[in-house]
Residue, then its C-alpha position, 0 to 999 in steps of 0.5 A: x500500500x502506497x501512502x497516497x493510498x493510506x492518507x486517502x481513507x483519513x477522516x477529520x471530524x470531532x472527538x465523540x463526547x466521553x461518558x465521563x463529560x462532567x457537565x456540572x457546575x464543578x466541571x464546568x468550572x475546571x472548563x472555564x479554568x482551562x479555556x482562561x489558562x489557553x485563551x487569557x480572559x474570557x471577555x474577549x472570546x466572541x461567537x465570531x472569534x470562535x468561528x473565525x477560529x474554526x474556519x481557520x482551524x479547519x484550514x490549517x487540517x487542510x494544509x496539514x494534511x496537504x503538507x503531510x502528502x507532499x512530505x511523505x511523497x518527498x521522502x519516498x523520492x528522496x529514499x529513491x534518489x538516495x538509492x539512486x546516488x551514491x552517498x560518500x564515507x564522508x558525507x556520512x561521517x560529516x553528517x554524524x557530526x552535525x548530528x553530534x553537535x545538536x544533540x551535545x547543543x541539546x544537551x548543554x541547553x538542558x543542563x543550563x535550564x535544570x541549573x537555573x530551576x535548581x537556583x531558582x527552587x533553592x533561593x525561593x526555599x532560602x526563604x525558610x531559615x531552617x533549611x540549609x540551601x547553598x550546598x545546592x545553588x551553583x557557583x555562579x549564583x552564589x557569586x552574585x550574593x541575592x539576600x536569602x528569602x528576597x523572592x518568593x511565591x504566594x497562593x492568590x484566591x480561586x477568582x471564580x466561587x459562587x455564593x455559598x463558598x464565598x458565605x462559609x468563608x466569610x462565615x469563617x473569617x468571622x469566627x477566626x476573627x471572634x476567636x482571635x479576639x476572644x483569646x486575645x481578651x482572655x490572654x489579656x485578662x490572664x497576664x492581668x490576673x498574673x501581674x495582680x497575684x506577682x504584685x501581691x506576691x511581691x508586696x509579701x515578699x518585701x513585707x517578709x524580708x523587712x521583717x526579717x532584715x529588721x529582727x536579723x539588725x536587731x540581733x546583731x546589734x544585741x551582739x550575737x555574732x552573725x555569719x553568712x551561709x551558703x549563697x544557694x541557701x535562701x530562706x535562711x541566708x544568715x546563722x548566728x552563733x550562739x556557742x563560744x568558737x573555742x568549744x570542742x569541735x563537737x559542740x563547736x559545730x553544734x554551736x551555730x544555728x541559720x536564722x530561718x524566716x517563717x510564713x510571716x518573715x518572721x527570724x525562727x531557730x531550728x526547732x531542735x535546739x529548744x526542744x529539749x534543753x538541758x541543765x547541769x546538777x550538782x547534788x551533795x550525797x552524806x551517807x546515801x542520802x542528798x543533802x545539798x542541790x544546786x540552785x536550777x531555772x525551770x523552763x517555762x516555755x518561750x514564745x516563739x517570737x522571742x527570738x532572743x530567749x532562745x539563742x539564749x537558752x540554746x547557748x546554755x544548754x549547749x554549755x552545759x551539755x559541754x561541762x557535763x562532756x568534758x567531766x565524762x572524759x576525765x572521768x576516766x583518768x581519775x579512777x583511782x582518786x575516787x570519781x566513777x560514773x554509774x547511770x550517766x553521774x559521775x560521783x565525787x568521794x569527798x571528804x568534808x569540807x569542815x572540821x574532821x568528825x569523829x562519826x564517819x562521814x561518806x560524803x560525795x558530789x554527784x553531777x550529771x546533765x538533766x533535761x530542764x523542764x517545770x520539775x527541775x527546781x529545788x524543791x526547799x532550801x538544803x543546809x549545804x546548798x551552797x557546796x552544791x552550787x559553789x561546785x556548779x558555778x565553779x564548774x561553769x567559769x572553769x570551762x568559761x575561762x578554758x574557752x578564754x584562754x584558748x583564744x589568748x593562746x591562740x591569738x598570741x601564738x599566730x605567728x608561730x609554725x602550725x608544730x609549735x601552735x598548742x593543741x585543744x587539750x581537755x580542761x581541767x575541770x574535775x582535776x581543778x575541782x579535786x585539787x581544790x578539795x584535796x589541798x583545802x582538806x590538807x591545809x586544814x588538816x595540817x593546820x589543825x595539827x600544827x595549832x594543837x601542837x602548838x597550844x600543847x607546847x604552850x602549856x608546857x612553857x615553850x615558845x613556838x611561832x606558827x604562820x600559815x598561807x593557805x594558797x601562795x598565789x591568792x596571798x600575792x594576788x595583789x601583786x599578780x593583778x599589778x602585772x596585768x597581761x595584754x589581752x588578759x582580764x584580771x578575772x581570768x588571772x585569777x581563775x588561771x591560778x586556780x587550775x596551776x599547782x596549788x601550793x600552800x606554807x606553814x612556818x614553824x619556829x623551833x624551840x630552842x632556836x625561835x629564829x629558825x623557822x622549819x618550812x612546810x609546803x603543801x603542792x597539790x596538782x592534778x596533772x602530769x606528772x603528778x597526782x594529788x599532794x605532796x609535802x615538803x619540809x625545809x629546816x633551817x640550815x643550822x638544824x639541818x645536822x641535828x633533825x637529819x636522819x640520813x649520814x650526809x645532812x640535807x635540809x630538804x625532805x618530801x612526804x607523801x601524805x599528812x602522817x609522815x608528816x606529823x611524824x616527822x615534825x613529832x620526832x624533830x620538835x621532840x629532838x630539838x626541845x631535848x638536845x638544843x633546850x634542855x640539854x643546853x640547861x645542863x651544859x658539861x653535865x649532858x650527854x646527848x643521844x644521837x638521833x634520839x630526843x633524849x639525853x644523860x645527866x651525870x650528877x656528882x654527889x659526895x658519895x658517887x656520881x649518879x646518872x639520870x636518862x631524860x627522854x622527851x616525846x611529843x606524840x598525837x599532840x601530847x608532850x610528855x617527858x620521862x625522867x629515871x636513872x640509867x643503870x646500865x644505859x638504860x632507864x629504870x622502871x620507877x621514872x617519873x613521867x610528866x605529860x601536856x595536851x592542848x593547853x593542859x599540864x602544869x608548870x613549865x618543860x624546863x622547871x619540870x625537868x629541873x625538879x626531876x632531875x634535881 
């Protein structure tokens, strides 16, 4: 078959309608959408434009159809002529490359179109900040620098809706504008509501905190010492403390207390502090009954804006739960000079403070920490109360002055080297206490015993001189408060002298020789190296040969306790009064006994000579001599004896012996 053949049975007539022609007012308008995409705006399309367009249009087929039978008859001719001539490797090859050319043409015109779309899409998403579209822009459109988001595309409304959409979206827009306006006034009325609350909110907290910086002004003016905590602390940016600086470092810590606010701006301390407090009591036990209590303060509440009250009470009971601390621990290292604790008292053994009585007496002081409340008072005045409360308060300045000195040490030792800078030491408050006791009860003790002789050997005529200084230190007090220490209160002085050595003196002249004076000292210390009291007798130096009972004589001799000392002074009072004043009677006659208080008297008669022993002994204050004749060295049994005792006795030592001796 011919193409003129094909190309004559070729009909041109309409497209039949599609089943699918929506000719509804949607698919109406999608038409009229169309027909304005192609044609423009509609105003312009006429009846006598369309049939214009038809008639031309029908022509246009006609030459088309036309040109599509001459092209196909050039085509076959042109194949028939090119089977005819004889196409060169050349012509063929110069054809390839024509060929080539417009398609690499093709090719670089479409690369430069997809790069332009590129750039473009890019820069109209450049708009968004989130997205990172250099990477996909070209180099060349980087290299001009557009601002990012300076072009961009929009939706334009539908030109073409009827009535009812056009209704609904009015109606929308009014209830996006309503809502818009109604969450607009509610914001409104919220951001009022919370700018009313932080303002009230605000007011509180001012008021609160001008309380609280009013009360925190008033505490320290008081002169409760203030420091700052923690700067993420908040209610609570200040504590105050109550407790001394120099305490252990337990109660140190437990010392400082935050000044918290309450709901009211009001300055409250840790609720803990003030729930229990605690006092210290001293009780006086005689024979397993209590005789003496100190004085106590009952608690009878403290309200809670008394911010004052309660640092007070505070820092009492966190003192006396220190004392009560500190004793605990010595209680330990004085075992062995009668201080034990059983059920949380520690128990003194204590001698009585007044004259010795023949009755035995088991005296002892009991201390312990009791919580205070409405029962702890005194219930009636006790007969000794005042050792009960003398030992409390003296307990309290004794740990009060430890505190003080621990910061004078401190402060006058801050230049040296942290290895010479002295160490927190446990105070010595029942060593002080002991030592007190212990050198009050021998210094009465001695003194009773050196007035007794000394009233026995007045009655027997010979003369003693007796001066007694209970404590060296208090009788130069005077002079010791003169020298006043840089930084020292005088108060403190003396209390410093209470927790040294003790040490008390007893002069004593000897009979044959009122201008020597035998020297008694009584040390009491509770410490290192040594413990509780010791005596030391110093004759004179013109004695020392006649009482020394060693070979080489010595003039200085210590004891342990009282008795050794009575019976020391008994044999060389008894010496003394036999070799240096009644010997001395009888000059070339005598003939002393060595290291004995007795001597021989040869007395020539007209018949023969007789011999006579006189022996003197001063014993528990009882002076008595013994006057007999010596047959061989020794006295007979028919001596006659004469005694005194404590200002009873006739006659004096001397004429006695005279008489007896004859």
């Amino acid at each position: 078959m011919s193409a003129s053949d094909a190309t004559a049975t070729v009909f041109l007539r309409p497209l039949p309608s599609s089943k699918n022609d929506d000719s509804s007012p949607a698919g109406l308008q999608l038409q009229l959408e169309r027909l304005a995409a192609e044609r423009g705006f509609l105003r312009d399309v006429t009846e006598e434009s369309l049939q214009k367009e038809i008639e031309e249009g029908r022509k246009e087929e006609h030459d088309d159809a036309e040109n599509i039978m001459e092209g196909v008859e050039g085509e076959e001719e042109a194949a028939d002529q090119a089977e005819k001539d004889d196409t060169t490797l050349e012509d063929r090859q110069k054809e390839l490359l024509e060929a080539r050319n417009k398609m690499l043409n093709a090719v670089q015109h479409a690369g430069f179109y997809a790069l332009n779309t590129l750039d473009l899409i890019s820069f109209l998403l450049s708009r968004d900040p989130k997205r990172s579209v250099e990477t996909s822009m070209s180099p060349g459109f980087k290299a001009q620098n557009f601002p990012r988001g300076s072009f961009a595309i929009g939706k334009t409304p539908h030109p073409f809706k009827d009535a009812k959409e056009l209704k609904v979206e009015a109606y929308k827009e009014e209830r996006v504008r309503l809502a818009s306006r109604g969450s607009r006034m509610k914001a409104l009325e919220t951001a009022t509501g919370d700018i009313l609350k932080a303002a009230t909110q605000l007011e509180t907290e001012v008021r609160k905190e001008v309380q609280y910086w009013n009360e925190i002004l008033a505490i320290s003016e008081k002169g409760w010492p203030l420091q700052r905590l923690r700067k993420d602390v908040v209610r609570s940016p200040f504590a105050v403390r109550y407790g001394s600086p120099e305490a252990s470092d337990h109660f140190k810590a437990r010392g400082l207390a935050p000044l918290k606010m309450d709901k009211d701006g009001k300055i409250i301390l840790d609720p803990s502090l003030t729930l229990k407090p605690k006092t210290l009591r001293v009780r006086v036990s005689e024979n397993g009954v209590i005789t003496a209590e100190s004085r106590l303060t009952a608690n009878k509440g403290i309200a809670e804006s008394d911010i004052e009250e309660s640092i007070k009470l505070a820092r009492n009971s966190v003192f006396e739960e220190e004392i009560y601390h500190e004793i605990c621990i010595e209680a330990r290292d004085l075992l062995p000079y009668g201080v034990e604790t059983r059920n949380s008292v520690v128990e003194l053994e204590l001698s009585a403070l007044e004259q010795p009585s023949l009755v035995p007496n088991d005296k002892k002081i009991l201390i312990d920490c009791i919580p205070l409340d409405e029962d702890a008072i005194s219930q009636k005045e006790q007969t000794s109360e005042w050792v009960a409360e003398v030992v409390a308060q003296g307990l309290r300045l004794l740990l009060g002055h430890e505190h003080r000195m621990r910061r004078y040490r401190r402060a006058t030792s801050s230049r040296s080297t942290p290895a010479q800078r002295p160490r927190k030491s446990s105070p010595p408050l029942l060593r002080t206490l002991l030592a007190i006791v212990s050198h009050h009860n021998a210094v009465n003790s001695l003194q009773q015993y050196l007035e007794l002789t000394g009233r026995t050997l007045k009655a027997a005529g010979v003369n003693v001189t007796l001066n007694l200084t209970r404590e060296k230190s208090m009788a130069d007090l005077s002079r010791t408060l003169s020298k006043t220490e840089q930084g020292l209160d005088p108060i403190h002085q003396v209390l410093e002298l209470l927790v040294k050595p003790l040490e008390g003196v007893a002069k004593l002249s000897f009979p044959s020789n009122p201008k020597g004076t035998l020297v008694i000292t009584v040390r009491t210390s509770f410490g290192p190296p040594t413990y509780g009291t010791q005596f030391k007798i110093t004759v004179p130096e013109a004695l020392a040969a006649t009482v020394t009972t060693a070979t080489l004589p010595k003039r200085d001799f210590r004891f342990q306790n009282l008795e050794e000392v009575r019976n020391y002074l008994y044999w060389a009072l008894s010496l003394d009064m036999a070799h240096g004043l009644l010997a001395k009677q009888y000059g070339k006659q005598a003939e002393v006994w060595l290291k004995e208080p007795r001597f021989t008297v040869t007395l020539t008669g007209k018949q023969q000579a007789v011999k006579k022993i006189v022996e003197v002994e001063l014993q528990d204050a009882r002076l008595s001599v013994t006057v007999g004749e010596s047959i061989l060295g020794d006295m007979d049994e028919g001596a006659d004896r004469v005694e005194w005792s404590d200002g009873v006795g006739e006659g004096s030592l001397v004429d006695k012996v005279r008489s007896l001796v004859g």
